[in-house]
VOLUMSE-588076 format. One record per atom (N, C-alpha, C): chain; atom name; x, y, z negated. Coordinates in steps of 0.2 Angstrom, whole numbers, plus 5000, padded with zeros to 4 digits. Each point is the difference from the previous one (the first is absolute). Example, Ala and Ser with C-alpha at 12.3 -4.5 7.8 and 13.67 -1.06 7.14 Angstrom:
<recs>
<rec 'A'; 'N'; <5066; 4972; 4961>>
<rec 'A'; 'CA'; <4996; 5006; 5000>>
<rec 'A'; 'C'; <5004; 5006; 5000>>
<rec 'A'; 'N'; <4998; 5005; 5004>>
<rec 'A'; 'CA'; <5004; 5006; 4999>>
<rec 'A'; 'C'; <4996; 5005; 4997>>
</recs>
This chain:
<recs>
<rec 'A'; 'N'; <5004; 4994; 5000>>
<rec 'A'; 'CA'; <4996; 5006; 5000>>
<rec 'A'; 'C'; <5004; 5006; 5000>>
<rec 'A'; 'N'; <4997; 5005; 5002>>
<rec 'A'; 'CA'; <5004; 5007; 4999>>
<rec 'A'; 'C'; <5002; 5003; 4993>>
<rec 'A'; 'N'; <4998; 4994; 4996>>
<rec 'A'; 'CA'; <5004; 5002; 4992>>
<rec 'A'; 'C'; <5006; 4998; 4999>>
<rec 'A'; 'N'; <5000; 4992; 5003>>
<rec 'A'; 'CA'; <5007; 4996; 5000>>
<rec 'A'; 'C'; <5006; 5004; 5006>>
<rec 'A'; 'N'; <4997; 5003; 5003>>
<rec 'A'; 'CA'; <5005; 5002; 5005>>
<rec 'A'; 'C'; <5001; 5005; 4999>>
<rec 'A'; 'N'; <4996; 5006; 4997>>
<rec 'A'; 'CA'; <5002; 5005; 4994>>
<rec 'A'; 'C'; <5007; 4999; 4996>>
<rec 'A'; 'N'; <4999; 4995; 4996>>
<rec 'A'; 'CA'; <5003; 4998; 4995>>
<rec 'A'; 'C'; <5008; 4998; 5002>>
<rec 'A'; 'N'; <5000; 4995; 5004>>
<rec 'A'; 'CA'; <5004; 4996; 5005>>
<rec 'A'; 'C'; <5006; 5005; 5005>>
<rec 'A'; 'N'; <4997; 5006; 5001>>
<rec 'A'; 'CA'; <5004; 5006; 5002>>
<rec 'A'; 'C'; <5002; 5005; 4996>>
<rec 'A'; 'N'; <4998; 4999; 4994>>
<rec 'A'; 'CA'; <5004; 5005; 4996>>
<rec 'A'; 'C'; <5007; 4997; 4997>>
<rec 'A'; 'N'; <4999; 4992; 4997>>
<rec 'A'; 'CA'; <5004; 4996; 5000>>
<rec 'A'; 'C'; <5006; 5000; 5006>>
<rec 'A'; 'N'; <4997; 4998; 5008>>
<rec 'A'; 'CA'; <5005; 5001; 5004>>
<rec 'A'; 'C'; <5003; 5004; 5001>>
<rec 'A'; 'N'; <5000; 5009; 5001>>
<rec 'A'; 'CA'; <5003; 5005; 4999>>
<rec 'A'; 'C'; <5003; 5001; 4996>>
<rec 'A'; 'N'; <5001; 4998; 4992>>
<rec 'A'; 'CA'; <5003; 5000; 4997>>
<rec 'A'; 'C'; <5007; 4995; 5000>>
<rec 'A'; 'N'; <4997; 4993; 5003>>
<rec 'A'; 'CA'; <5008; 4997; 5001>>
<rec 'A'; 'C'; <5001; 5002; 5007>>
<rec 'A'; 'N'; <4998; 5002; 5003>>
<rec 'A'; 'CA'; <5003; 5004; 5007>>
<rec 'A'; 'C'; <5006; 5005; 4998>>
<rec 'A'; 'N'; <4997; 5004; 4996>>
<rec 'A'; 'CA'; <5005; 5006; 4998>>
<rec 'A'; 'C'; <5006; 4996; 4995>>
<rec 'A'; 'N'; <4999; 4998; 4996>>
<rec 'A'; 'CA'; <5005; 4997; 4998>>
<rec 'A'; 'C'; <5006; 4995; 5004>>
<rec 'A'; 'N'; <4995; 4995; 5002>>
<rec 'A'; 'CA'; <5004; 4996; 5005>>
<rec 'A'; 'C'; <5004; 5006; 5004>>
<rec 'A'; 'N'; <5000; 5004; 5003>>
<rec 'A'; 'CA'; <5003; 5004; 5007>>
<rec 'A'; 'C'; <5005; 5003; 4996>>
<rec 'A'; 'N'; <4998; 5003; 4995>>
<rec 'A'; 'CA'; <5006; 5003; 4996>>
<rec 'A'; 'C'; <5007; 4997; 4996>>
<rec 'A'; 'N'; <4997; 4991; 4999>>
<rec 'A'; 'CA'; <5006; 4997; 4999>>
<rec 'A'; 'C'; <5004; 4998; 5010>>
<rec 'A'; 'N'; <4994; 5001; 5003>>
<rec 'A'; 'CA'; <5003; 4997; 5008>>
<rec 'A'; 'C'; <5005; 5004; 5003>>
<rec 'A'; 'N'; <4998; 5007; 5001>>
<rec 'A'; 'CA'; <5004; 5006; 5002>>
<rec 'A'; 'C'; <5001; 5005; 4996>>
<rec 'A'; 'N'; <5005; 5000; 4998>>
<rec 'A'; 'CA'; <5002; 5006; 4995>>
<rec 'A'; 'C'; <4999; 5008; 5001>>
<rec 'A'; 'N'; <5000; 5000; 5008>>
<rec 'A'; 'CA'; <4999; 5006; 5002>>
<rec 'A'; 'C'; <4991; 5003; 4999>>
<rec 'A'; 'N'; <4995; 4996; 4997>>
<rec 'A'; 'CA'; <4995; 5000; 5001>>
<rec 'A'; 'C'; <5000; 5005; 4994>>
<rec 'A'; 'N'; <5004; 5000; 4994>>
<rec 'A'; 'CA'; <5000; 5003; 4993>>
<rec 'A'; 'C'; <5000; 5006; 5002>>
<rec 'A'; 'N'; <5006; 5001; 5007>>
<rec 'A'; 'CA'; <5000; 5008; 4998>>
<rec 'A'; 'C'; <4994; 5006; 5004>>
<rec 'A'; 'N'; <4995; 4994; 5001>>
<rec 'A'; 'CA'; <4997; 5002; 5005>>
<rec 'A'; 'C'; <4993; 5005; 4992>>
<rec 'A'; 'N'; <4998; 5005; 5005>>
<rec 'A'; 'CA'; <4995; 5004; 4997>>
<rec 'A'; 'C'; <4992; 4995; 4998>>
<rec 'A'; 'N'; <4998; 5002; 4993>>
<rec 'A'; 'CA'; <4993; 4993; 4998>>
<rec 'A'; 'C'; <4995; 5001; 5007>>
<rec 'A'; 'N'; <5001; 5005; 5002>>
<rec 'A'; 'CA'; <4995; 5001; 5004>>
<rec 'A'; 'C'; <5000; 4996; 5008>>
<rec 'A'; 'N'; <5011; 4999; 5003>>
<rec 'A'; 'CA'; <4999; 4997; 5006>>
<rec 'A'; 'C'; <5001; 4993; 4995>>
<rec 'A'; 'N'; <5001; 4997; 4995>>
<rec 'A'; 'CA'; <4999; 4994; 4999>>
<rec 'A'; 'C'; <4994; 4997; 5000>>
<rec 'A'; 'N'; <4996; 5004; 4996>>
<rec 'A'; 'CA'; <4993; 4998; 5000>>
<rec 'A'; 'C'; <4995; 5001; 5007>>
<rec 'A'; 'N'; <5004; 5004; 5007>>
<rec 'A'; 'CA'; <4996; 5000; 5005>>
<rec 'A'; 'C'; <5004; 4990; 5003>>
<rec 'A'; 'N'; <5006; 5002; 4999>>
<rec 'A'; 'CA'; <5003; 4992; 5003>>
<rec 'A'; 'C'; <4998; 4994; 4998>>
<rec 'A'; 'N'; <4998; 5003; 4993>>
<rec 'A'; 'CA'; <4997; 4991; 4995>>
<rec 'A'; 'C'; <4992; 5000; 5003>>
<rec 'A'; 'N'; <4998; 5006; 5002>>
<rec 'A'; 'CA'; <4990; 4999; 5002>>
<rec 'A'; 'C'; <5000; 4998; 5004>>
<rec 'A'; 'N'; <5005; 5003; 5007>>
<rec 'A'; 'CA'; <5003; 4997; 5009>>
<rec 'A'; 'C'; <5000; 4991; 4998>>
<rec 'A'; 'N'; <5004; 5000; 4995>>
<rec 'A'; 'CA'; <5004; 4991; 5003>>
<rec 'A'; 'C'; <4992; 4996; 4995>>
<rec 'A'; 'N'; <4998; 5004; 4998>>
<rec 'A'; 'CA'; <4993; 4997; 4994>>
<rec 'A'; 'C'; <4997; 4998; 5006>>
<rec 'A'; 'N'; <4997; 5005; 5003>>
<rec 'A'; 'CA'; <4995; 4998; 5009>>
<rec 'A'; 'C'; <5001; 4994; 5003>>
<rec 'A'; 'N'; <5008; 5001; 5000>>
<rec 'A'; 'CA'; <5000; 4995; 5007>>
<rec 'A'; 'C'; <5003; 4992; 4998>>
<rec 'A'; 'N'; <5001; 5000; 4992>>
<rec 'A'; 'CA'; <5003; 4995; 4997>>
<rec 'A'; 'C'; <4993; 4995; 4998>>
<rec 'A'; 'N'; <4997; 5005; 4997>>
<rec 'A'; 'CA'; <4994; 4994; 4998>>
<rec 'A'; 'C'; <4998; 4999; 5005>>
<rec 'A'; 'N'; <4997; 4999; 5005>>
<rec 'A'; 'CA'; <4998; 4997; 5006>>
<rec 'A'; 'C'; <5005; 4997; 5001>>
<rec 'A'; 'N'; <5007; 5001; 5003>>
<rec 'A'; 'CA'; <5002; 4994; 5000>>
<rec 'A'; 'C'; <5001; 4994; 4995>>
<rec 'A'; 'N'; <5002; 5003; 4995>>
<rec 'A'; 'CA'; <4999; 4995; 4995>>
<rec 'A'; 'C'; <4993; 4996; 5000>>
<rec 'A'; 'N'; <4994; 5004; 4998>>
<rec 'A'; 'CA'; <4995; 4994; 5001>>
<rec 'A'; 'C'; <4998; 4996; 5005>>
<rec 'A'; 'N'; <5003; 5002; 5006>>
<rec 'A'; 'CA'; <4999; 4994; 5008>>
<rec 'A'; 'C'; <5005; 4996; 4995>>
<rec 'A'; 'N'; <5007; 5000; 5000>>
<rec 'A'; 'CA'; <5004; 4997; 4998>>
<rec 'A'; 'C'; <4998; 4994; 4995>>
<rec 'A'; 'N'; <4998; 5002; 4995>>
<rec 'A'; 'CA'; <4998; 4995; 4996>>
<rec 'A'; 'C'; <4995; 4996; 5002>>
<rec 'A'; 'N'; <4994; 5005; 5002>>
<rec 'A'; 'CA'; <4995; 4993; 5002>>
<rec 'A'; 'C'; <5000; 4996; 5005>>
<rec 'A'; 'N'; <5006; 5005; 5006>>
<rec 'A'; 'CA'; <5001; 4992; 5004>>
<rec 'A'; 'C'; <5002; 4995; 4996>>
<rec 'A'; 'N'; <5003; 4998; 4993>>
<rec 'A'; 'CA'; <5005; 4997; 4998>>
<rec 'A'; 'C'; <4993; 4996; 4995>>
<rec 'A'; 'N'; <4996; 5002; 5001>>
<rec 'A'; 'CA'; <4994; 4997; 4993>>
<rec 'A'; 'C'; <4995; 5000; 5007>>
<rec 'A'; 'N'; <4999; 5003; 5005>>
<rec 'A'; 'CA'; <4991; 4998; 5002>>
<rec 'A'; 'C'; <5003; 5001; 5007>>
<rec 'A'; 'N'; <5006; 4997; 5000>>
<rec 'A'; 'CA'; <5001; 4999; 5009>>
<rec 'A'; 'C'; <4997; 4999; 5006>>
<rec 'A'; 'N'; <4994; 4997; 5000>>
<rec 'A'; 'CA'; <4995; 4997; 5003>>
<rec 'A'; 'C'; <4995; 5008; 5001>>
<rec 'A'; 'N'; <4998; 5005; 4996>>
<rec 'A'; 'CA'; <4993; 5004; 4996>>
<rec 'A'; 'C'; <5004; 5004; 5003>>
<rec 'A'; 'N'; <5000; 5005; 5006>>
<rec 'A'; 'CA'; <5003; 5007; 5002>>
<rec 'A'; 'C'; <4996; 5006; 4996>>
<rec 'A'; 'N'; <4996; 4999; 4998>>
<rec 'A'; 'CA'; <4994; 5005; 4998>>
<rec 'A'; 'C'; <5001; 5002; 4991>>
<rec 'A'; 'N'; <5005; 4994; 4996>>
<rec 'A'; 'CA'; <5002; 5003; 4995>>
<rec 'A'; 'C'; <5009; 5003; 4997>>
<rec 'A'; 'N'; <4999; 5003; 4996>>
<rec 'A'; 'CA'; <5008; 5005; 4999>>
<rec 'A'; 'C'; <4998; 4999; 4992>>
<rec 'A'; 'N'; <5005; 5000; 4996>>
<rec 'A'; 'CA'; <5002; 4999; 4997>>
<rec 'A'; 'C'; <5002; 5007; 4996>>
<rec 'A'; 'N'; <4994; 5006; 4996>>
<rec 'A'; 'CA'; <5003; 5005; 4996>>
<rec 'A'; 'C'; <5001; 4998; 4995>>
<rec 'A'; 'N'; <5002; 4996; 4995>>
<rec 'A'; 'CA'; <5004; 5001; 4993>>
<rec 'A'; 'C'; <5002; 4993; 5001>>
<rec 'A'; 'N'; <5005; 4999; 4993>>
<rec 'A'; 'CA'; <5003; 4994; 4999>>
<rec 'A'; 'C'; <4993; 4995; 5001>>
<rec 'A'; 'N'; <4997; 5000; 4999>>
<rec 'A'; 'CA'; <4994; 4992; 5001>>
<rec 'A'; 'C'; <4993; 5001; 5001>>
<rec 'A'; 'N'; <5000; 5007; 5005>>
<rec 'A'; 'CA'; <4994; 5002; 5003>>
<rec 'A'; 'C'; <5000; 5002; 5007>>
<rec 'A'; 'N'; <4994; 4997; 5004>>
<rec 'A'; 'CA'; <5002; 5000; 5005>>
<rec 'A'; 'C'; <4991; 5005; 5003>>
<rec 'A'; 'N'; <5002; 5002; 5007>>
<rec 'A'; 'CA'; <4994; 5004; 5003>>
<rec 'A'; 'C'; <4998; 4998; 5006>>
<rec 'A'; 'N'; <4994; 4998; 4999>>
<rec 'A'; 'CA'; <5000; 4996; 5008>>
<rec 'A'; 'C'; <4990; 5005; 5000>>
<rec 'A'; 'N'; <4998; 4997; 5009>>
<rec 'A'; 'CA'; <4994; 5003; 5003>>
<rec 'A'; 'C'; <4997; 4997; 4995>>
<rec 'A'; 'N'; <4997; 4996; 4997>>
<rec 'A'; 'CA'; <4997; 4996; 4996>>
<rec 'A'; 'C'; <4998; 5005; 4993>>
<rec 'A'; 'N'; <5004; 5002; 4997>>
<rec 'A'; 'CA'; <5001; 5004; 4994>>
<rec 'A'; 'C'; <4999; 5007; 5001>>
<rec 'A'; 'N'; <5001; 5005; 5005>>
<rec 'A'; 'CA'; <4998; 5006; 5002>>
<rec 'A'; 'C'; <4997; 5001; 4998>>
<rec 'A'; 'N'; <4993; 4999; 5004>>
<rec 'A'; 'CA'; <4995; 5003; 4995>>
<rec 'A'; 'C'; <4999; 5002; 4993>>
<rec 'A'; 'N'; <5004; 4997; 4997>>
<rec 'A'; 'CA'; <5002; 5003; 4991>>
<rec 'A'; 'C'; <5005; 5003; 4999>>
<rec 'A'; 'N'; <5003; 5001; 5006>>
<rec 'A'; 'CA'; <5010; 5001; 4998>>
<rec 'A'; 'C'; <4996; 5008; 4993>>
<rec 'A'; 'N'; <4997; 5004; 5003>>
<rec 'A'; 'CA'; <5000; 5008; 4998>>
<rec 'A'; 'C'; <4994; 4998; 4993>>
<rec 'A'; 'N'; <4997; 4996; 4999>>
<rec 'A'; 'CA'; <4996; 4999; 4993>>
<rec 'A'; 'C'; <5005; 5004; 4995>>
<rec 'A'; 'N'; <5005; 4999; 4996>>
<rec 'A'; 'CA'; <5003; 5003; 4996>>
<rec 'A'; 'C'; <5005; 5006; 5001>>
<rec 'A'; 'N'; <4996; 5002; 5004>>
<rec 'A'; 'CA'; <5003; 5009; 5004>>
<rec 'A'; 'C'; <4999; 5006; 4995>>
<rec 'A'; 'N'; <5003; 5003; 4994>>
<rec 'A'; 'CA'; <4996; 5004; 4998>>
<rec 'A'; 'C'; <4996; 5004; 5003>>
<rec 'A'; 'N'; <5003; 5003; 5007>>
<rec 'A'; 'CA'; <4999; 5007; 5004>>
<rec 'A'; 'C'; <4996; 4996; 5007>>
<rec 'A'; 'N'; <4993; 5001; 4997>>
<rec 'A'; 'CA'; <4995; 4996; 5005>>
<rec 'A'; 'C'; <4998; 5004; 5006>>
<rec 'A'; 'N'; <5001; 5008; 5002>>
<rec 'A'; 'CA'; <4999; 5006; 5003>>
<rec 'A'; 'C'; <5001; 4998; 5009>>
<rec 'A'; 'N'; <5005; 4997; 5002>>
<rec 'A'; 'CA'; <5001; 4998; 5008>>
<rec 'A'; 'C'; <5000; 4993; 4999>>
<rec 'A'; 'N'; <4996; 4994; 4996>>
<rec 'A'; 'CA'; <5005; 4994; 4998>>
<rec 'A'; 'C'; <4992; 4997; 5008>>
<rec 'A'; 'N'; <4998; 5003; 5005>>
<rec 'A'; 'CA'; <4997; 4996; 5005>>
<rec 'A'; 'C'; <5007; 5004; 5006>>
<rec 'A'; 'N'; <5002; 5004; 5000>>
<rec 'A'; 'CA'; <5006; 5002; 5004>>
<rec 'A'; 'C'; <5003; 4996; 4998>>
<rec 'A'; 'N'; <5004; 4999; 4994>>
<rec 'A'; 'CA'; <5006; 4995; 4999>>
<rec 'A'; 'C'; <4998; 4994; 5001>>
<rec 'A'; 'N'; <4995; 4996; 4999>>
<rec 'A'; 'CA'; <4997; 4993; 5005>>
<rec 'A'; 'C'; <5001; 4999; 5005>>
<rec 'A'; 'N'; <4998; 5005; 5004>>
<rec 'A'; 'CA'; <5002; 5002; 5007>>
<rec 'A'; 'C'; <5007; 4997; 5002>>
<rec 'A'; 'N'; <5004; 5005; 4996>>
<rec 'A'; 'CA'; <5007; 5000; 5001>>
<rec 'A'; 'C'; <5004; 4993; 4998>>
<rec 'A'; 'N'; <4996; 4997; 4995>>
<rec 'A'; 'CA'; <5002; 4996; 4998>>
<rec 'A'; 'C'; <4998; 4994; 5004>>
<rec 'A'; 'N'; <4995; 4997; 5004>>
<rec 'A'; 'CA'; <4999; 4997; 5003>>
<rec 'A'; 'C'; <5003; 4999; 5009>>
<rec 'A'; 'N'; <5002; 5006; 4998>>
<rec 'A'; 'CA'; <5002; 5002; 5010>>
<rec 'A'; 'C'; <5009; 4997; 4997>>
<rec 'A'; 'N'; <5002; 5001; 4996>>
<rec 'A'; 'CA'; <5005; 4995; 5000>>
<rec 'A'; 'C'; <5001; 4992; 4995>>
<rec 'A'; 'N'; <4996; 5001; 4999>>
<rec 'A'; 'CA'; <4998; 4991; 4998>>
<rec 'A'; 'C'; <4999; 4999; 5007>>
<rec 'A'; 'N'; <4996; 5000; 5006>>
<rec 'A'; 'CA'; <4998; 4997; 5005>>
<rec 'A'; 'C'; <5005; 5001; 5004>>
<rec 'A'; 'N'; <5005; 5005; 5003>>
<rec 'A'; 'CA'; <5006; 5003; 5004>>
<rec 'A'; 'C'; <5007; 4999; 4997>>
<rec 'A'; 'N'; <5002; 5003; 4997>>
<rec 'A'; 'CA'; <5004; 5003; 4999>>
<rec 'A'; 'C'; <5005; 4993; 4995>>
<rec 'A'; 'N'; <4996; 4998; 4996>>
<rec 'A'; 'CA'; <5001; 4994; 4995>>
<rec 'A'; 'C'; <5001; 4994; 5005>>
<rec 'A'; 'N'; <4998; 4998; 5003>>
<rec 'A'; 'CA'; <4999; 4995; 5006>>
<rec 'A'; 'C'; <5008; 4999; 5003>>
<rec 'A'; 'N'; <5000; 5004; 5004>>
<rec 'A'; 'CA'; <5006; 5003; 5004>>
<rec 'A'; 'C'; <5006; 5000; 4997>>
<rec 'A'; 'N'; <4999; 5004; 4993>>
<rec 'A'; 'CA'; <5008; 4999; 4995>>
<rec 'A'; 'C'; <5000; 4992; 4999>>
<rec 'A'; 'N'; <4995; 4995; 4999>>
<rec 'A'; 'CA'; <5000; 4995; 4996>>
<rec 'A'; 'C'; <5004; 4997; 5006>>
<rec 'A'; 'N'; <4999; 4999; 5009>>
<rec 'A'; 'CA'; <5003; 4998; 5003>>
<rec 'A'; 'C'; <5006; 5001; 5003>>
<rec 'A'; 'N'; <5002; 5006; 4996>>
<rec 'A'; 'CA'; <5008; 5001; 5001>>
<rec 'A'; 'C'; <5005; 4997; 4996>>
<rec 'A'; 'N'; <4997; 4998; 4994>>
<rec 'A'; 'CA'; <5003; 4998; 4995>>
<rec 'A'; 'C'; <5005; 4992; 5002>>
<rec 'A'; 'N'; <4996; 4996; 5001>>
<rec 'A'; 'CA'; <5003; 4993; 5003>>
<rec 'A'; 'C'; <5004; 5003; 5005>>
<rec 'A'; 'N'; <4996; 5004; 5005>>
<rec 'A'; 'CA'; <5006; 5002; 5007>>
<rec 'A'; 'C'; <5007; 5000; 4999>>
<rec 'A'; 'N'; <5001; 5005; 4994>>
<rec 'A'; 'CA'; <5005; 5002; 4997>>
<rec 'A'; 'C'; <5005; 4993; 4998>>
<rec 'A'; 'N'; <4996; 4996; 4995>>
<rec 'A'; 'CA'; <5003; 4994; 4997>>
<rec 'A'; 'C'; <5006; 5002; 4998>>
<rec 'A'; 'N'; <4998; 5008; 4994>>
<rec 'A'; 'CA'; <5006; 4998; 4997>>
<rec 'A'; 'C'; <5000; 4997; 4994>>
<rec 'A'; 'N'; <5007; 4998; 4993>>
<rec 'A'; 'CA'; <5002; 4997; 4998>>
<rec 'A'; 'C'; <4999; 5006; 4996>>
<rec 'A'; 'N'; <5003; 4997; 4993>>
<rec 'A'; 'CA'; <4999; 5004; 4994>>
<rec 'A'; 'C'; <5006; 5005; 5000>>
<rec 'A'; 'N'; <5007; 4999; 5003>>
<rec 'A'; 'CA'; <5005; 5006; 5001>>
<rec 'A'; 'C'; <4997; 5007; 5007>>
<rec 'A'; 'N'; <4998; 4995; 5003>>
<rec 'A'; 'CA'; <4998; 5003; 5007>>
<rec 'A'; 'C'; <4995; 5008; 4996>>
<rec 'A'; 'N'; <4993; 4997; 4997>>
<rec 'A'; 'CA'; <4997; 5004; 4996>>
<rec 'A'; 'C'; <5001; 5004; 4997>>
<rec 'A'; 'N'; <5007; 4998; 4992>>
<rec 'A'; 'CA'; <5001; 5005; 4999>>
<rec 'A'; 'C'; <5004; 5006; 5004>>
<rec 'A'; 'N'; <5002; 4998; 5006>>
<rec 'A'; 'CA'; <5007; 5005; 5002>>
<rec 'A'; 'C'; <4993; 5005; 5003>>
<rec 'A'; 'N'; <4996; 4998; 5004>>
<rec 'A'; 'CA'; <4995; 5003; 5004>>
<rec 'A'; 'C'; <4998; 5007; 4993>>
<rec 'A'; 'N'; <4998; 4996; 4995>>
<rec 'A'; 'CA'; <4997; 5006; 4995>>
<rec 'A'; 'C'; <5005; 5006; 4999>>
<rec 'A'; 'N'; <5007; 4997; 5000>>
<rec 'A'; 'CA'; <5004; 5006; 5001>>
<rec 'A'; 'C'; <4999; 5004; 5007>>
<rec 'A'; 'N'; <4999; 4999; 5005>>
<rec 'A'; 'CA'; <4998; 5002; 5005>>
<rec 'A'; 'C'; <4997; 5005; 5000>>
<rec 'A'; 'N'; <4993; 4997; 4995>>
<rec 'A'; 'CA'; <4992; 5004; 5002>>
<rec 'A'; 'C'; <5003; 5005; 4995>>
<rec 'A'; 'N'; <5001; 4999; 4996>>
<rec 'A'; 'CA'; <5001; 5008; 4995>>
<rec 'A'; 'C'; <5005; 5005; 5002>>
<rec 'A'; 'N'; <5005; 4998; 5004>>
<rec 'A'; 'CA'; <5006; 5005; 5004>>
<rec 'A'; 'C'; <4995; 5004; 5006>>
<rec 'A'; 'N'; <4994; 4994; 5002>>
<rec 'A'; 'CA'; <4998; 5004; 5007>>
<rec 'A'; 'C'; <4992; 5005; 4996>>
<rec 'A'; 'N'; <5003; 5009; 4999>>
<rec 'A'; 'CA'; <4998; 5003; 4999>>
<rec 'A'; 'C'; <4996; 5005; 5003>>
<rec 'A'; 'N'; <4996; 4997; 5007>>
<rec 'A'; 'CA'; <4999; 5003; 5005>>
<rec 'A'; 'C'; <4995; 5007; 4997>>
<rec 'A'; 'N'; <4998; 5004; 5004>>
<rec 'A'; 'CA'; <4995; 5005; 4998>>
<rec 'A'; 'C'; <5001; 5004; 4992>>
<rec 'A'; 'N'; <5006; 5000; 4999>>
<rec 'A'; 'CA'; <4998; 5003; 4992>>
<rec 'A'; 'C'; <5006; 5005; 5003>>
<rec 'A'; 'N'; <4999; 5005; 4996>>
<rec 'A'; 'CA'; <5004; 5007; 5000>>
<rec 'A'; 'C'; <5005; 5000; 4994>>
<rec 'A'; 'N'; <5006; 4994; 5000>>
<rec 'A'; 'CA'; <5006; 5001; 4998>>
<rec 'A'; 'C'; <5004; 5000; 5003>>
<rec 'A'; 'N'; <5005; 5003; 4993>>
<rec 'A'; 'CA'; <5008; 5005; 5001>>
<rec 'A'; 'C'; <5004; 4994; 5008>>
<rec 'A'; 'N'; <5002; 5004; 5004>>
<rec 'A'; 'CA'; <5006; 4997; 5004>>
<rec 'A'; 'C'; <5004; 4994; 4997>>
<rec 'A'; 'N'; <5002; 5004; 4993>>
<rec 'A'; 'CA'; <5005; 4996; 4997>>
<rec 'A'; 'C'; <4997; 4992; 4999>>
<rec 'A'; 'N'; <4993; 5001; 4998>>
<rec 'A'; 'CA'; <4996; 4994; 5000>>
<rec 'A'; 'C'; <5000; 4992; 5003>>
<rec 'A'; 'N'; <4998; 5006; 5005>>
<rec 'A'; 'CA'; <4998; 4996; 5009>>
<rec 'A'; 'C'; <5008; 4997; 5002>>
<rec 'A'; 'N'; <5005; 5004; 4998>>
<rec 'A'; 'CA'; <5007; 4995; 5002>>
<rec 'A'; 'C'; <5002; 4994; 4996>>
<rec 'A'; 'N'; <4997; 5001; 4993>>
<rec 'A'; 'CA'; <5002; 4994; 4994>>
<rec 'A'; 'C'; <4996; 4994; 5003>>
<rec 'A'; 'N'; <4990; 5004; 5004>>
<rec 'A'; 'CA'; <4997; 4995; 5000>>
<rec 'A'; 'C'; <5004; 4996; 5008>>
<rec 'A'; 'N'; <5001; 5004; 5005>>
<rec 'A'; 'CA'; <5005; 4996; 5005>>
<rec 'A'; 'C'; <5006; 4998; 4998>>
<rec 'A'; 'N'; <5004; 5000; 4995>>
<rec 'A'; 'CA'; <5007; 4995; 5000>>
<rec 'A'; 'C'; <4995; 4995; 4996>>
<rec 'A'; 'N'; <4996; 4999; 4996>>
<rec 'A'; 'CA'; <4997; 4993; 4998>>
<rec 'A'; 'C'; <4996; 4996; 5004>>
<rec 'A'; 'N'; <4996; 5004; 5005>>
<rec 'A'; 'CA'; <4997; 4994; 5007>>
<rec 'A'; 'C'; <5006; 4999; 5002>>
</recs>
């Protein structure tokens, strides 16, 4: 539900930041503000991959579910409630919306890149390094953008 994955994001941003600051030293010297634009950038694009990742590894077969928290998963099936425990009920038929044009699209499509790929457990972590160095669209320092080119 959108509680658990409330929850489950606040937790993962938290070991993002941390993680990254034992990974690259040069991330300390960076201002709270471009760290926490790079930690909410690689948040985007990591959960997704992360949860294709995982649930090919548990529901190989099921394109249609992803994996948000350590032992929850979001499939078509469960939609219709994902938003029950939403405090902020004001657009929660707009966010249905959105929320089911990638359940049906978008979740599918990642699901079947994931085997394509057929990486291995090194292969993934190196990629995750990857995804966080590729800092496209965000408005940081030069010096940034060359730390984030010598690590790709």
């Amino acid at each position: 539900t959108f509680g658990i994955i409330t929850a489950s994001c606040r937790y993962l941003i938290t070991g993002i930041l941390d993680m990254v600051e034992m990974l690259f030293a040069e991330f300390t010297t960076f201002s709270k503000e471009e760290q926490w634009k790079l930690a909410v950038r690689f948040y985007d694009r990591f959960f997704m991959f992360d949860a294709c990742y995982r649930a090919e590894k548990i529901f190989p077969d099921e394109l249609n579910k992803a994996m948000v928290a350590y032992s929850a998963y979001v499939s078509v099936d469960v939609a219709d409630h994902f938003f029950d425990d939403c405090p902020n009920q004001a657009n929660i038929e707009e966010a249905q919306r959105s929320f089911m044009k990638f359940m049906n699209m978008l979740l599918p499509s990642s699901r079947v890149a994931i085997p394509k790929a057929n990486l291995d457990e090194s292969e993934f972590l190196a990629l995750i390094v990857l995804i966080f160095w590729f800092s496209d669209c965000l408005q940081m320092r030069d010096e940034i953008v060359k730390i984030g080119e010598r690590y790709r």
